[in-house]
N, C-alpha and C positions, 0 to 999 in steps of 0.2 A: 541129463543131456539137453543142451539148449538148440533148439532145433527152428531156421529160419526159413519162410517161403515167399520167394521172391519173383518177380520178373516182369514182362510190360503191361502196363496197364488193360486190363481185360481179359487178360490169359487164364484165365481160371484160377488164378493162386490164393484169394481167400476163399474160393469154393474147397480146393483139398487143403487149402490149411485148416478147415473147419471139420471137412471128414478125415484128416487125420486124426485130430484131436478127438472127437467123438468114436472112435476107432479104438484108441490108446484108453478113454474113459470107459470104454464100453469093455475092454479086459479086463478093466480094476486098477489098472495101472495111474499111477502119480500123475498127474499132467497141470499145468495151469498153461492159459489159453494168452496171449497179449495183444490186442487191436493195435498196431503202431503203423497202420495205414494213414494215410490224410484222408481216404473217405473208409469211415467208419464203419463195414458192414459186416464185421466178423459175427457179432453177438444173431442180427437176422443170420445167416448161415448156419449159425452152431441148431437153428429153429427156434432163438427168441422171435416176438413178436417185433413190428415195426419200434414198438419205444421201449422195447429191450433196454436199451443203454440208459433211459430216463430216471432211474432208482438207482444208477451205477454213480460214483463219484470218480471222475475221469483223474487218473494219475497226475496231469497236469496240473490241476485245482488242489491238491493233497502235497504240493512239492515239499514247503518247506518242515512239514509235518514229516515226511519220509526222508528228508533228510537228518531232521534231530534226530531222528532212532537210528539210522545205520551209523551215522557218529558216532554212536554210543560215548567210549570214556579213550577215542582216539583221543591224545593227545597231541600228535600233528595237527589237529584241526580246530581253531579256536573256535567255531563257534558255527552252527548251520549253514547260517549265511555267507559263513566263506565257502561253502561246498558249491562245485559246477558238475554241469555232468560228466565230468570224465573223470571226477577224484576218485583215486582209487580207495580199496580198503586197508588199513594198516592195523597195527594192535592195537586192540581195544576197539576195533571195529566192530559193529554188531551186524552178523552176516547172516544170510534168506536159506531156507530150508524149501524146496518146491510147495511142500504139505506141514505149515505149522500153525501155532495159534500165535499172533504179534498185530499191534495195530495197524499197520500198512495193508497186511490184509484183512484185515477187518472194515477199515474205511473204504477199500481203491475194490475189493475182490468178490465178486457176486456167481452165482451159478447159472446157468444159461444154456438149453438143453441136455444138462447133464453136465458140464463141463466147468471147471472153476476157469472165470476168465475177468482178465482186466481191459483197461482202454485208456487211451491217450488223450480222448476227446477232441472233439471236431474243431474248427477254428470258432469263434463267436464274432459279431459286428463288431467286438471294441479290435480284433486281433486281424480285422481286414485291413491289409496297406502295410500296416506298423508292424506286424510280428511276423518272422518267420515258423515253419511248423516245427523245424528242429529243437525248438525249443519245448515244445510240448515230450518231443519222444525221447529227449535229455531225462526224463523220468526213468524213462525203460534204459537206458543207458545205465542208471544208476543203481537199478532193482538188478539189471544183469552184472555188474561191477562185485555187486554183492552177494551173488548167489552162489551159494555152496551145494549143486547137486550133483546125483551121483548116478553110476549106471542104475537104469530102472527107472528113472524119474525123468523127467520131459518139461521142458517151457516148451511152447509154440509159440512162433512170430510171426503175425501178419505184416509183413514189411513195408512200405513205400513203394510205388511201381516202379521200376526202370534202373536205373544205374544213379538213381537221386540217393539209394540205401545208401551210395557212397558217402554224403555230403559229412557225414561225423564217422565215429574209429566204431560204429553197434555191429559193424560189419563184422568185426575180430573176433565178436562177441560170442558166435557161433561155433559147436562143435560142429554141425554137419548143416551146410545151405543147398536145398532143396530149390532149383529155378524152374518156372514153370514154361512151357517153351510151347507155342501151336506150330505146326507145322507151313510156319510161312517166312517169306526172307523179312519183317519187321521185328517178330517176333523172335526170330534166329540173329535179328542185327544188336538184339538187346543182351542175348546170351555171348555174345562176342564182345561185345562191349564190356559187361559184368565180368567173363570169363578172363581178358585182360588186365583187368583191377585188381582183381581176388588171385591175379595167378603171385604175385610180388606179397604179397601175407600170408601163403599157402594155406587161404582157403579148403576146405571139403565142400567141395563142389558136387552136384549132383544133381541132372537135366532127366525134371519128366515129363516127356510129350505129354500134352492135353489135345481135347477132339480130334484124335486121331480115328480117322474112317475107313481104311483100308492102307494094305500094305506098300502103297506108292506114296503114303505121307509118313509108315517109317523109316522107308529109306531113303527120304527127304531130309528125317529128320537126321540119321545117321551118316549123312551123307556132310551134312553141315555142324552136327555136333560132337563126333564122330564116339573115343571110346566114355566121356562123358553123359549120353545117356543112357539111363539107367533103367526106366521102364516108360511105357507111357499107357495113358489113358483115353476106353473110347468115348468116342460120343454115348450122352447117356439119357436115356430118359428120363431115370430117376433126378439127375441135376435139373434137366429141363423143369420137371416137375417143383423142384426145388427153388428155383429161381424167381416161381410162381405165385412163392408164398404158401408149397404144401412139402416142408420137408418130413417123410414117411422114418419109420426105423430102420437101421444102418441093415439090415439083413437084406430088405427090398432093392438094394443096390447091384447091378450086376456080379456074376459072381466075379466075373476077370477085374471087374473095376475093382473090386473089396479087396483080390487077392496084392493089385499093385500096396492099398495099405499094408499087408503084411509084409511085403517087399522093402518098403521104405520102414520100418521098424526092424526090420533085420540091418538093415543099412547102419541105420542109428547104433545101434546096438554093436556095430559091429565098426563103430567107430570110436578110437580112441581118445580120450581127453587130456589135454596137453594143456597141464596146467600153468609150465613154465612159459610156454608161447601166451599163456591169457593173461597172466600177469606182466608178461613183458613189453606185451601191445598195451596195456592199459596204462602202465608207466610214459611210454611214446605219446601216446596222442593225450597225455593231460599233458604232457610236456609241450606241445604242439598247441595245444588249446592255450595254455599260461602263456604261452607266448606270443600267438597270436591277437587275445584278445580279454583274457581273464584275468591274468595280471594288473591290466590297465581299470580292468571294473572292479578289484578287490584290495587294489591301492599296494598290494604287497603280493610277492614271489610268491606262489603258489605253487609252483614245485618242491616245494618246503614240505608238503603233503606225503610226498611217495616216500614209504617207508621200504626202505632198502633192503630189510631183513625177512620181509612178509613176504609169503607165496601163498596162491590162491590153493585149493586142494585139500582134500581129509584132512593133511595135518595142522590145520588151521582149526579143528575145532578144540585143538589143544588148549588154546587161548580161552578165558572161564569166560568173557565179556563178550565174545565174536559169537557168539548163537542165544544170550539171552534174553529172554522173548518182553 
């Protein structure tokens, strides 16, 4: 289940996207973790150290290596370099298992309190001015295009703040999006926003208050988010603590806070995956992409890629070339 956490910058949302994941690892459960924030602080969160991410090889630095392996022996695809990040996967595509042994995760996927997690990587001095960041998370774009997981198994997305998730199609990407929402009209102006966007691709939406302190900030929040939220979270000490640069084991976490994780895993779990809608969004927006702007840098029709015949889902591992490692 591919699982995204979103919302305005500050709201807490790489704090619980990192205690969910360490939540989901700490049962045993599948999970790989993804930094596709523009400020990179998932890996401190999960309780790496400050240069955490300094041994990691950032997704973006590994692109065209991760793209010759999920090409595998597609024959729509002449060659790496014609891949963008919206091509989808067709036959002969070589597709991602959450928990496997393949060089993508080998190079891009490191362990980080416990948790298998990648990153997109920060901007560097040569990429201020001249580059966009979308082009860094066109990686995770590509990892998620190709990923074949199944109930039981989990990505986690630290997303972009605000309704910028929207600027590429990673939004569709998602079986169930998770917005993190504080109980204030800025923070509620983003989940309107977002909730607007995602309501036309019928998103899985799902609002959980964060520092909430008493019962006149959930019916603040219910009031503006109305059957949309789902749970919320209190103010904590344990975060406080955390924030501080001493994250303790997931037990020391209030008991109400732990139990919202078990909440939101039921949630997942209790969300359906809709394979024809991922594959059909993913056909769109490379369609969208080839024409906007990829076409023109690849000299040739890139829509030439979507294989017509191909759905994402179980029966894709039918294909001998689409999972081998």
């Amino acid at each position: 289940m591919k699982v995204a956490f979103v919302g305005k910058g500050g709201s807490g949302k790489t704090t619980l996207a990192a205690l969910y994941a360490r939540h989901l690892a700490g049962e045993g459960r599948p999970v790989l973790a993804i930094d596709a924030d523009i400020n990179q602080h998932l890996a401190v969160a999960l309780g790496g150290p400050a240069h955490a991410t300094t041994a990691m090889t950032p997704l973006g630095e590994h692109l065209p290596a991760i793209k010759e392996y999920l090409r595998g022996d597609n024959r729509r695809i002449g060659s790496a370099s014609e891949m963008v990040k919206t091509t989808p996967p067709g036959a002969g595509s070589r597709l991602l298992r959450v928990v496997e042994d393949n060089p993508v995760y080998a190079a891009c996927v490191g362990t980080v309190g416990g948790v298998r997690m990648a990153m997109t990587g920060e901007f560097t001095a040569e990429d201020l001015g001249v580059a966009c960041y979308h082009s860094k998370v066109g990686a995770v774009e590509l990892l998620l295009n190709h990923m074949l997981d199944g109930p039981g198994e989990y990505v986690v997305v630290d997303m972009t703040a605000g309704a910028d998730s929207f600027a590429s199609g990673l939004f569709t990407r998602f079986d169930r999006t998770f917005l993190v929402c504080e109980p204030t009209v800025r923070s509620v102006g983003v989940y309107r926003q977002y909730a607007g966007y995602a309501r036309d691709y019928n998103v899985a939406l799902s609002v959980i208050g964060n520092k909430v302190e008493d019962a006149a900030d959930v019916d603040f929040l219910r009031e503006h988010v109305g059957a949309d939220l789902l749970t919320w979270v209190s103010r904590s000490a344990y975060v406080r603590r955390a924030e501080r640069g001493t994250v303790g084991p997931l037990a020391e976490l209030e008991a109400a806070n732990r139990a919202v994780l078990g909440q939101l895993t039921d949630t997942v779990d209790g969300t359906g995956q809709d394979w024809a809608a991922f594959t059909r969004w993913a056909h769109e927006f490379h369609r969208r992409n080839a024409a906007a702007w990829a076409n023109d840098r690849a000299g040739r029709d890139l829509t030439a890629q979507i294989d017509p015949d191909f759905r994402m889902g179980p029966q894709a591992v039918s294909v001998p070339t689409a999972v081998t490692a």
